[in-house]
C-alpha positions, 0 to 999 in steps of 0.5 A, a space after each residue: 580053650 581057644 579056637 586057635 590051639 585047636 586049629 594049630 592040632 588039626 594042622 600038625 595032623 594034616 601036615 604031620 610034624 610041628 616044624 611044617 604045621 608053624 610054616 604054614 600056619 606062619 608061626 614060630 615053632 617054639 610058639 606053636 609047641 607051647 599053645 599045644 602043651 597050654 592046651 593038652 595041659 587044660 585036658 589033661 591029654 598028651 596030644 602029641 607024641 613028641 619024638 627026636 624025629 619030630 611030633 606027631 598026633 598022639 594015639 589019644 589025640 586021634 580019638 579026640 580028633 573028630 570032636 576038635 574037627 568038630 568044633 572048627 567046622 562049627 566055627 567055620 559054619 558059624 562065619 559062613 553064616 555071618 558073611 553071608 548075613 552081611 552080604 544079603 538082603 535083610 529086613 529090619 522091623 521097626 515101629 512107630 508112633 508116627 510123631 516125627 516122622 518128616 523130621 526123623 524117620 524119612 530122613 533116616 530111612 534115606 540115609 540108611 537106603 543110600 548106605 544099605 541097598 539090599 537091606 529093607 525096612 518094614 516101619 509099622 505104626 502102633 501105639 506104645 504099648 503095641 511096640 514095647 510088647 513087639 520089642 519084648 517078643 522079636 516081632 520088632 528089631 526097633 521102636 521109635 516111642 515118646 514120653 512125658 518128661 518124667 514117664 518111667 521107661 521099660 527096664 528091658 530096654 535100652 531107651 536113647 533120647 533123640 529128640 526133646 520138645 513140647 506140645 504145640 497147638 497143631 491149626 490150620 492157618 486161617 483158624 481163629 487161633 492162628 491169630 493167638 501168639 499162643 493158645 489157651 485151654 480155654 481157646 481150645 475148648 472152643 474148637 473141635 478137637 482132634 485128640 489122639 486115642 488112648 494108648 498114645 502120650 498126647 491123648 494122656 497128655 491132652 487129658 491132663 490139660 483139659 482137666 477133665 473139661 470137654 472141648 465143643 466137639 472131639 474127634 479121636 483118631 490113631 497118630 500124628 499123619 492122621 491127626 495133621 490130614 484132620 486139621 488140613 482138611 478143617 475138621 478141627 484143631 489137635 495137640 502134638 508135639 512140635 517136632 510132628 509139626 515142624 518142617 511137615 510138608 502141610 506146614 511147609 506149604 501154609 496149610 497148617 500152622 503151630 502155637 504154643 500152649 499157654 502156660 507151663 507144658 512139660 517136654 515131650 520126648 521122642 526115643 528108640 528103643 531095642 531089646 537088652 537081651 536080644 542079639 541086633 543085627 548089625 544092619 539094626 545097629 547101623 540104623 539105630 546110629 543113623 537115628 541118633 546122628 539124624 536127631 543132632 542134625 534136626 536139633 542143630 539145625 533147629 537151634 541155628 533156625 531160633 524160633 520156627 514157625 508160629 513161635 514155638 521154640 526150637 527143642 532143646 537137648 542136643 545132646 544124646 541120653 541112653 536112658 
């Protein structure tokens, strides 16, 4: 059954034959009869009494009449509601790590405030597994997370890898370790450190690379802003990953700088995230696409660049993957 068969009945009963129904629904007659007939064929209904005069509803068509006005006035609702979606404000809730968000969330929440006047955008800081429970439970339309190369992703959500970096060594520029062309676990035992707090990829990561050792002094703190304010103000060293530190306005200025780590160090990524089962919005689509074409750009940009600043290399993969 298709809308259009009902509304073709409801208009022979408004304009009374078939003939004046098909001119002003601009169909052929023949047309017209035939949808008719799929659709009394599919109910089992004669629909129409067809005569040498013309058609008109039949008696058991004006019984199922109110059911077919009906639908079409819930599918007419149902557009009302849609256009109207369109054309007002609305607010899309989005959660962060707050990892790249000089790099990626400012510039795209710019674009997307160009394209999309009306509509806001509620970004919420919080650890992974804050926005993947958000995710699963409606309280957020999207997630920017990060992952270790390798990290499992959450089955019910459609994961999109934008940007792929590494863990850098994240100072101040007149540190002692500025000096290093790249730092060692050693040089950063030897340093207050400013480690994520648990819940966070670089607080698991940092774990793992100390093994277990301590550092001379450590203080713990929630996402990357706070972490690099931390450095600028000399409190100590910390470890993120690079696109955090790139570009940063502290780094920009000469605040901070970045190194890399000595050794083997595994990517990190920065992805979005949405619900599978969930409907998104269409103003959620959009700045999910303006996510994606944000992260080209800064992955472009950084591969024409070479190296940045403090030697770290540029992340690789420019390539978007849905994973």
């Amino acid at each position: 059954m298709r809308i259009e068969q009902l509304e073709y009945i409801a208009a022979v009963t408004r304009f009374g034959s078939l003939r004046r129904a098909a001119e002003a629904l601009h169909v052929s007659q023949p047309a017209l009869s035939e949808t008719v007939r799929n659709l009394e064929r599919e109910l089992g209904v004669d629909l129409l009494d067809r005569r040498r005069s013309g058609a008109r509803i039949s008696a058991a068509g004006r019984e199922l009449l109110p059911h077919i006005m009906g639908v079409l006035d819930a599918v007419d609702s149902l557009r009302r509601a849609s256009d109207d979606q369109h054309r007002t404000t609305r607010m899309i809730r989005l959660g962060t790590v707050n990892a790249a968000t000089v790099p990626l969330l400012v510039p795209t929440i710019q674009a997307f405030r160009s394209s999309h006047p009306e509509t806001q955008i509620e970004v919420t800081g919080g650890q992974q597994v804050d926005i993947h429970r958000e995710l699963a439970e409606g309280g957020l339309d999207l997630g920017l997370v990060n992952y270790l190369q390798g990290d499992d992703k959450p089955p019910g959500l459609q994961t999109t890898e934008l940007l792929r970096g590494r863990p850098v060594v994240c100072m101040r520029s007149d540190s002692r370790l500025a000096a290093l062309r790249s730092v060692s676990v050693n040089d950063l035992l030897r340093e207050p450190l400013i480690v994520m707090r648990s819940g966070y990829v670089m607080h698991r990561y940092v774990h793992r690379l100390l093994e277990g050792r301590n550092p001379a002094f450590s203080y713990s703190t929630d996402g990357a802003e706070m972490g690099k304010l931390m450095v600028a103000e000399g409190l100590g060293a910390t470890v993120l990953p690079d696109f955090s530190v790139s570009g940063d306005p502290l780094e920009r200025s000469g605040i901070i700088t970045q190194r890399p780590i000595a050794g083997d160090v595994p990517a990190v990524l920065m992805v979005i995230q949405r619900p599978l089962s969930a409907t998104t919005t269409r103003a959620a689509r959009d700045l999910h696409a303006m996510f994606v074409r944000s992260a080209a750009d800064y992955t472009a940009h950084e591969a024409l660049g070479g190296r940045r600043s403090g030697g770290a290399p540029a992340p690789s993969g420019g390539t978007v993957a849905i994973i």
